[in-house]
C-alpha positions in Angstrom: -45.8 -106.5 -80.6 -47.4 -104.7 -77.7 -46.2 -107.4 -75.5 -42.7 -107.3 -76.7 -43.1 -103.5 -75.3 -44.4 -103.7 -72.2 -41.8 -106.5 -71.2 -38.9 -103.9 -72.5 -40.1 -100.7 -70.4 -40.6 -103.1 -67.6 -37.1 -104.1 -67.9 -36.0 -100.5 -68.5 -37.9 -99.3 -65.4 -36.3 -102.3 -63.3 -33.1 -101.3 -64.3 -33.5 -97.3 -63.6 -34.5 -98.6 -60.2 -31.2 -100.6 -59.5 -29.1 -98.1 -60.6 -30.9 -95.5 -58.8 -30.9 -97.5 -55.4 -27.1 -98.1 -56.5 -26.4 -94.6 -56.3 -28.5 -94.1 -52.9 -26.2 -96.8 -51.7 -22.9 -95.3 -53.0 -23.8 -91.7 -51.6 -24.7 -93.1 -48.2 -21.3 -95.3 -48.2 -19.4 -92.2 -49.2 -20.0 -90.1 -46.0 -20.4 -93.0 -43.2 -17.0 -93.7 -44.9 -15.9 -89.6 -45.0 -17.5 -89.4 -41.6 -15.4 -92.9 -40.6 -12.3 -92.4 -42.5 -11.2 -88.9 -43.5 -8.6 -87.3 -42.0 -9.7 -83.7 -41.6 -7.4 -80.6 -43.4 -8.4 -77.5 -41.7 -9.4 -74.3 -43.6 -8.0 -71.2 -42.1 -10.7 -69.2 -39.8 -13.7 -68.1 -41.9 -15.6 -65.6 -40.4 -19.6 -65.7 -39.8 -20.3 -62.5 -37.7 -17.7 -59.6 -37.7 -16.7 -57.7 -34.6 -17.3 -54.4 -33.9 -15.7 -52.2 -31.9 -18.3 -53.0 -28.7 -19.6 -56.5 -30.0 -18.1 -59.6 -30.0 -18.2 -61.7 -33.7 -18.0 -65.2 -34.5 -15.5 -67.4 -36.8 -15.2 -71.0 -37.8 -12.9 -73.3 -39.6 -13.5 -76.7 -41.4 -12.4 -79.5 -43.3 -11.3 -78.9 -47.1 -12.5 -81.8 -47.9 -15.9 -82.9 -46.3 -16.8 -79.6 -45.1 -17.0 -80.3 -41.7 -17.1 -77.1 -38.9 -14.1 -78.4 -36.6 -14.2 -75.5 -34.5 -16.0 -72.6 -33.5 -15.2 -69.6 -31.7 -16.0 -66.1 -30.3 -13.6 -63.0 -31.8 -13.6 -60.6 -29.0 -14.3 -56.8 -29.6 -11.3 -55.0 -29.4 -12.8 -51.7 -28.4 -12.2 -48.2 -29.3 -9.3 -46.6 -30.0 -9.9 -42.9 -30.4 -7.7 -39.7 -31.8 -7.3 -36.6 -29.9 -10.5 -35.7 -31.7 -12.1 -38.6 -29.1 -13.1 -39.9 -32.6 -12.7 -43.6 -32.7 -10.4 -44.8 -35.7 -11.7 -47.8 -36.0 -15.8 -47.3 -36.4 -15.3 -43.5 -36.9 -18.0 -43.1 -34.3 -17.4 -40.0 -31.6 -16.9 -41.8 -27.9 -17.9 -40.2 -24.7 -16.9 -41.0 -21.0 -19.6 -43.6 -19.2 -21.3 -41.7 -16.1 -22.0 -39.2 -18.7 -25.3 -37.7 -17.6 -27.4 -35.6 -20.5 -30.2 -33.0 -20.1 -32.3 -31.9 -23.6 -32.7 -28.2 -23.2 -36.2 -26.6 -23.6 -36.2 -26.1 -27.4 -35.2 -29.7 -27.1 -32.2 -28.5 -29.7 -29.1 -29.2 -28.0 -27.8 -31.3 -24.8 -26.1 -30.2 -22.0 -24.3 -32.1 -19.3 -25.8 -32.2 -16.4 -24.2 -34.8 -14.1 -21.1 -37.6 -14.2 -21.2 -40.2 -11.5 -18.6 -42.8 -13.6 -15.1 -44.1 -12.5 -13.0 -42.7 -15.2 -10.8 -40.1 -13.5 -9.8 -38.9 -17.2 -13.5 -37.6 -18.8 -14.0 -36.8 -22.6 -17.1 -35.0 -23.5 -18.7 -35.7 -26.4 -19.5 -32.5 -29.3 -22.3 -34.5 -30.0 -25.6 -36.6 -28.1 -28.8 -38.4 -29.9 -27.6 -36.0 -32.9 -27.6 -32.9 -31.2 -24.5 -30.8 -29.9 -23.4 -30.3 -26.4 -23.4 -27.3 -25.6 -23.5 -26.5 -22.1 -21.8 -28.1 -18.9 -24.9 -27.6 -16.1 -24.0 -25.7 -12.7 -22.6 -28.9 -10.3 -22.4 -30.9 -12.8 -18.4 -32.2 -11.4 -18.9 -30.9 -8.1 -16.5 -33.0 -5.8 -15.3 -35.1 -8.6 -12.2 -35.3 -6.1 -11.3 -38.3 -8.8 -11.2 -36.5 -11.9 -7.4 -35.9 -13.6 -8.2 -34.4 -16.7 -11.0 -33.4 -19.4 -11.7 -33.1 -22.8 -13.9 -30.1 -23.6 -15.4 -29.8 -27.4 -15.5 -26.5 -29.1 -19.1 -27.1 -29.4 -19.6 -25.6 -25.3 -20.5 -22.4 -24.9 -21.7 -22.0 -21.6 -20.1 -24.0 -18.3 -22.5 -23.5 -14.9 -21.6 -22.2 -11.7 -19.3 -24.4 -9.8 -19.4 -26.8 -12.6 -15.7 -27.7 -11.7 -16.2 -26.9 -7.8 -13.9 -29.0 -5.1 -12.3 -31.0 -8.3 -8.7 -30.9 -6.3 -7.2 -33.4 -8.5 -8.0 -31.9 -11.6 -4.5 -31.3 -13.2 -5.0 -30.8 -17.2 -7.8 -29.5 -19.8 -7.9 -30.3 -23.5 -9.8 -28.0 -25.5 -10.9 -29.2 -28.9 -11.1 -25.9 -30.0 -9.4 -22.6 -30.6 -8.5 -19.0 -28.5 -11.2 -18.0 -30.1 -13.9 -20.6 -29.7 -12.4 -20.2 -26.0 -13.3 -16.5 -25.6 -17.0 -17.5 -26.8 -17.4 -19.7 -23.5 -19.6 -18.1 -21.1 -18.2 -18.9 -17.4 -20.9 -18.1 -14.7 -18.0 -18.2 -11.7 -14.1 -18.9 -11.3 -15.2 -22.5 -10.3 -17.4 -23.3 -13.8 -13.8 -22.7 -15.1 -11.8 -26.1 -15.1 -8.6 -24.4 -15.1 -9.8 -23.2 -11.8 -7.9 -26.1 -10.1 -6.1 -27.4 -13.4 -2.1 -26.6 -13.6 -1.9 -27.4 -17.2 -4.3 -26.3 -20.5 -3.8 -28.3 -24.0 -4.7 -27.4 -27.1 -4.7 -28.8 -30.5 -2.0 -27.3 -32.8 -2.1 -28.1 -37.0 -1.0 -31.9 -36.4 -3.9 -32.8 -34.4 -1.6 -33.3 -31.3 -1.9 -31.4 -28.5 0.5 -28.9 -27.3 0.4 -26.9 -23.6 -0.8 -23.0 -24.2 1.9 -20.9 -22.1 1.2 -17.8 -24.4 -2.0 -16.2 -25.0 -2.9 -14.5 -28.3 -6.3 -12.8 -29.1 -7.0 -12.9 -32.2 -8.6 -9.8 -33.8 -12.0 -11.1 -34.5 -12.5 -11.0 -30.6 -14.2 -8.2 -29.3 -15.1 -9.2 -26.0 -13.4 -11.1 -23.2 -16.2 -11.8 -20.6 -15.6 -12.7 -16.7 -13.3 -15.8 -15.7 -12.1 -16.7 -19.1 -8.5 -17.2 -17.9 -9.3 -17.9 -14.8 -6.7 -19.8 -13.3 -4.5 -20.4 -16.1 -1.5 -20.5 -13.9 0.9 -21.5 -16.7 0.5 -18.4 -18.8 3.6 -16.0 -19.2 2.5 -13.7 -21.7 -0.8 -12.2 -22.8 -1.4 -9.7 -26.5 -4.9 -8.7 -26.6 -6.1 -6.5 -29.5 -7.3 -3.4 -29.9 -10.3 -4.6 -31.5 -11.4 -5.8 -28.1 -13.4 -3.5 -26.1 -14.3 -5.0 -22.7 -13.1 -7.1 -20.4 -14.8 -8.8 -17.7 -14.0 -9.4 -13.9 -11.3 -11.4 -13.2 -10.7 -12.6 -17.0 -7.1 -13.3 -16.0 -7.1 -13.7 -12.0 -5.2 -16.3 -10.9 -2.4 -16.2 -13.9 0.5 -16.1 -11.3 3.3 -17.1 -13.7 2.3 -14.1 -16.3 5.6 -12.1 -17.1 4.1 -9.4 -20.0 1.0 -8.4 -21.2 -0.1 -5.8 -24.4 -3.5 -4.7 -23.9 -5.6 -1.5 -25.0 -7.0 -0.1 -22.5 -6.9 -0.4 -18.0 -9.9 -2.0 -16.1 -13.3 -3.3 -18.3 -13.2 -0.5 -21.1 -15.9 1.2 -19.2 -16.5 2.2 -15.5 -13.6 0.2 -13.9 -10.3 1.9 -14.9 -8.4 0.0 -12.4 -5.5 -2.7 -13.7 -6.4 -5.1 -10.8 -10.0 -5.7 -12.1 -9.1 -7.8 -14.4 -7.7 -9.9 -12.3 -10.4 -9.6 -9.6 -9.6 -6.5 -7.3 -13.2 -5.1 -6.8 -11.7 -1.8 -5.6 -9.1 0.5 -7.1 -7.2 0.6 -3.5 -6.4 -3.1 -3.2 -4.6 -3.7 -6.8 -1.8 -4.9 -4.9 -2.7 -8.8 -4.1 -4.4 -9.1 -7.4 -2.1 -8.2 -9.8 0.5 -11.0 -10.4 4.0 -10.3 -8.9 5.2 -12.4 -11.7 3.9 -9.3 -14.3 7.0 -7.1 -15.2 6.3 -5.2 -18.2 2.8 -3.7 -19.4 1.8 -2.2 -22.7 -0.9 -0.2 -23.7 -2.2 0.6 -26.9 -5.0 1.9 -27.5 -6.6 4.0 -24.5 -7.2 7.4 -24.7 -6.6 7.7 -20.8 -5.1 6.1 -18.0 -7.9 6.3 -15.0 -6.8 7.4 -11.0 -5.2 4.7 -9.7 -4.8 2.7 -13.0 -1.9 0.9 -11.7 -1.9 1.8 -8.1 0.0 -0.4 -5.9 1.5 -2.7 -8.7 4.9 -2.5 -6.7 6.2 -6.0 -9.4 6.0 -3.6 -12.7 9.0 -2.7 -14.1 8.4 -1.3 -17.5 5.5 0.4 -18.7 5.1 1.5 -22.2 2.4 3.5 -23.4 1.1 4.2 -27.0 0.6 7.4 -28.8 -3.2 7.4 -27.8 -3.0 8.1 -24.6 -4.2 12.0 -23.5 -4.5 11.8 -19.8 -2.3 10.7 -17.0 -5.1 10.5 -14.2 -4.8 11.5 -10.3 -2.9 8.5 -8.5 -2.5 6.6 -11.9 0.9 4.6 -11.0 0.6 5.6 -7.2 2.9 3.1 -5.2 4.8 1.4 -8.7 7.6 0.7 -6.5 9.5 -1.5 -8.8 8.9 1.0 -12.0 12.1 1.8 -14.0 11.4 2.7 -17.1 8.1 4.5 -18.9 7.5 6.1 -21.6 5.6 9.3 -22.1 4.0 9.5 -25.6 3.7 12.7 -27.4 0.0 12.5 -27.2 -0.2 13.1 -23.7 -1.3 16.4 -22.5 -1.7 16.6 -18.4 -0.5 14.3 -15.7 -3.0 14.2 -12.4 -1.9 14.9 -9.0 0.6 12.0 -7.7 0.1 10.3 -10.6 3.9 8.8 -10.5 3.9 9.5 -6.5 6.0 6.8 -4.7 7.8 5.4 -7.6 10.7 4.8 -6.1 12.8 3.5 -8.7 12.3 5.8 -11.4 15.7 7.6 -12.4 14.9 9.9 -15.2 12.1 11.2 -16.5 11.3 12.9 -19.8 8.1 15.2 -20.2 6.9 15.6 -24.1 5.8 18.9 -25.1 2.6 17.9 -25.6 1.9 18.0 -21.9 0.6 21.5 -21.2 -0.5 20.7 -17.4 1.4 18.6 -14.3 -0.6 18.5 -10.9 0.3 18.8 -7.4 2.7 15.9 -6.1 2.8 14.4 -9.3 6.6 12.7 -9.0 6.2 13.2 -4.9 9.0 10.5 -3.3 10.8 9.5 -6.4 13.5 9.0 -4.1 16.0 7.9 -6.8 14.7 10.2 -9.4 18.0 11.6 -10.9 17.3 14.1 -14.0 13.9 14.7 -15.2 13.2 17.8 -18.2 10.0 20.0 -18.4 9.5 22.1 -22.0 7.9 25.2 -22.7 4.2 23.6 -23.5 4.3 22.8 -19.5 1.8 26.4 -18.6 0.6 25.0 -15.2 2.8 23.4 -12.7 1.3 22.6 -9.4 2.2 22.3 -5.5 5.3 20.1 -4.4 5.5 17.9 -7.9 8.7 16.8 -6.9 8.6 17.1 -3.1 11.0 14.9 -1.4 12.9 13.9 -4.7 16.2 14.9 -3.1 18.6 13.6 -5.9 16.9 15.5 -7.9 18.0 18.1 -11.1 15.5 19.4 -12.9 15.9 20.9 -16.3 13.5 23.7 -17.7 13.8 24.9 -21.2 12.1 28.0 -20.3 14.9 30.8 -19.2 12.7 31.3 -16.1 9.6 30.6 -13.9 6.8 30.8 -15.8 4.2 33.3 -14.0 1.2 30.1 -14.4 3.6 27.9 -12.2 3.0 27.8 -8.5 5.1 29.3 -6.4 5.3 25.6 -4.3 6.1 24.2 -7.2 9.7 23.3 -6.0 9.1 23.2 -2.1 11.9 20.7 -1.5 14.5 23.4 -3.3 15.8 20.5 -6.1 18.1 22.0 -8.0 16.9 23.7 -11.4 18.7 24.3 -14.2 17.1 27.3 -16.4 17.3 27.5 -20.3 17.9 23.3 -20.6 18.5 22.7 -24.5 17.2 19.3 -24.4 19.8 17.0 -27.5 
């Protein structure tokens, strides 16, 4: 019996082996004859390493049926493509210029750009480096980039060198990620660490992220200062409203806006010691207004000033309207000396004296009416008005100085009061204009 077993496991162990050498057989014969024989069906590509936007992937395809790679190849990285934000929509990440230069600041809490040395005459700068913002443009940093077009400035800069933007001649446009007044929070250290010091055109983003040119200036009312060279430049500009909640501006905040038609502002000069129009536009001395102020600037208004300052507007021979709130108490010595061009202003009821000459030379005034609030008019005040026509004085006038209207030939003057008030001097009329006593002003 135990023979009779042995012989059958030894047949059954025989016969495992034949058919398991069978199937070794069959498996090799079944690629050498794939390999031989099969005619390949590709896959479409399959893809083994993906492309990003700066790194090339890889893709394959094979055969449906054995498997085989038939070809490999590289899938090129398509780059960035990046939204007025510079943000890049396909990886999302936030792309700067190359020849970028960074400096770490000494609370090593923010980056500033120090240098660019790249090709790229269009430069974007970046709101962010390593994880910290940008927020300073270093003094040089674009000096005699004679190549540079254009730039993209982040709201995240607030503070831009001296002569950061120096010799840049080509530099035609500025985009500013940012708003009027993220703008007025920029601290400029010279004309030339303004961009638009050279620039012709200025963008900014409007509510569809696209950019739109800025050719009127608004300030909003959270502003309350507008420091030195903040418009600087901005050629394009026709019209400027500033608030009355602003109360200073700096040296030559708007020098160099040559196309600017109209402006609304609340006071003349800084708001402090420098009551002179042309400051703002960078005339260091009252007498030289003329030059500074743009010839383009017709019409003026102010707001909120309790006085117009000698030689306010001195020499502005371009303006031809100036209106002026009900704020306003003083006329000052000189205050619209030379306004050449000046037709029309108007007097508010708050006023109370006008200084000597203070409308002197104002050649193309025509008429001229004097609230009864003004109790005081100096000597010379409307001296060669030479087209001065009409002009009316109420009782509240008391004191009337020397020659106020000396060489106003063309001249009538109407007086409510039935005669010469004893205050009045008795040169008060020394070019004999004719006066009309007892006026009942409509």
């Amino acid at each position: 019996m135990q023979v009779y077993n042995k012989e059958k496991r030894g047949k059954e162990m025989k016969l495992r082996n034949i058919a398991y050498a069978l199937f070794i057989i069959a498996t090799i014969c079944l690629f050498t004859s794939c390999n031989k024989e099969c005619k390949h069906k590709k896959t479409v590509w399959i893809v083994d390493v993906e492309a990003t936007c700066v790194k090339n992937g890889i893709k394959h395809d094979e055969c449906i049926k054995c498997h085989k790679k038939l070809t490999i190849e590289e899938i090129k990285a398509p780059g960035h493509i990046c939204n007025n934000l510079g943000i890049c929509n396909r990886c999302g990440d936030e792309i700067p210029t190359q020849g970028l230069k960074y400096g770490l600041n000494k609370e090593k809490n923010h980056y500033n750009v120090s240098e660019y040395n790249g090709k790229d005459a269009n430069v974007r700068i970046p709101s962010m480096y390593n994880g910290l913002y940008v927020t300073y443009i270093a003094s040089s940093a674009f000096l005699d980039c004679k190549n540079l077009v254009s730039i993209i400035i982040p709201n995240s800069v607030t503070n831009i060198g001296d002569c950061a933007f120096g010799g840049c001649t080509s530099l035609t446009n500025v985009y500013y990620n940012g708003t009027i007044e993220d703008w007025c929070n920029i601290s400029f250290s010279s004309s030339s660490s303004n961009p638009m010091c050279y620039a012709s055109h200025f963008y900014m983003l409007d509510e569809n992220n696209e950019y739109k040119e800025v050719t009127e200036i608004v300030i909003p009312e959270t502003v309350t200062k507008i420091g030195d060279y903040k418009f600087y430049g901005f050629g394009n500009i026709t019209n400027i409203t500033i608030p009355n909640s602003v109360i200073s501006i700096g040296k030559s905040a708007f020098g160099g806006c040559t196309s600017l038609t109209s402006m609304t502002l609340p006071f003349i000069g800084n708001g402090g010691s420098e009551t002179h129009f042309g400051y703002i536009f960078g005339a260091t001395y009252k007498s030289v207004n003329y030059g500074y102020v743009p010839t383009t600037l017709k019409e003026v208004t102010i707001t909120g000033y309790k006085g117009i300052g000698n030689f306010a507007f001195g020499g502005c021979t371009s303006l031809t309207n100036i209106i002026i709130s009900g704020e306003v108490t003083k006329i000052d010595f000189d205050a619209f000396f030379g306004c050449t061009s000046l037709k029309s202003i108007s007097i508010p009821n708050s006023v109370k004296s006008i200084g000597q000459r203070a409308f002197s030379s104002c050649k193309s005034l025509t008429n001229m009416v004097i609230p009864n609030s003004v109790t005081s008019i100096e000597d010379l005040a409307f001296s060669e008005c030479t087209s001065l026509m009409t002009i009316f004085i109420p009782n509240s006038v008391k004191s009337l100085g020397n020659s106020v209207f000396y060489n106003c030939d063309n001249l009538t003057i109407n007086c409510e009061a039935s005669v010469k008030p004893n205050e009045w001097k008795e040169l008060w009329n020394y070019s004999n204009c004719k006066v009309v006593w007892g006026y009942k002003k409509n």
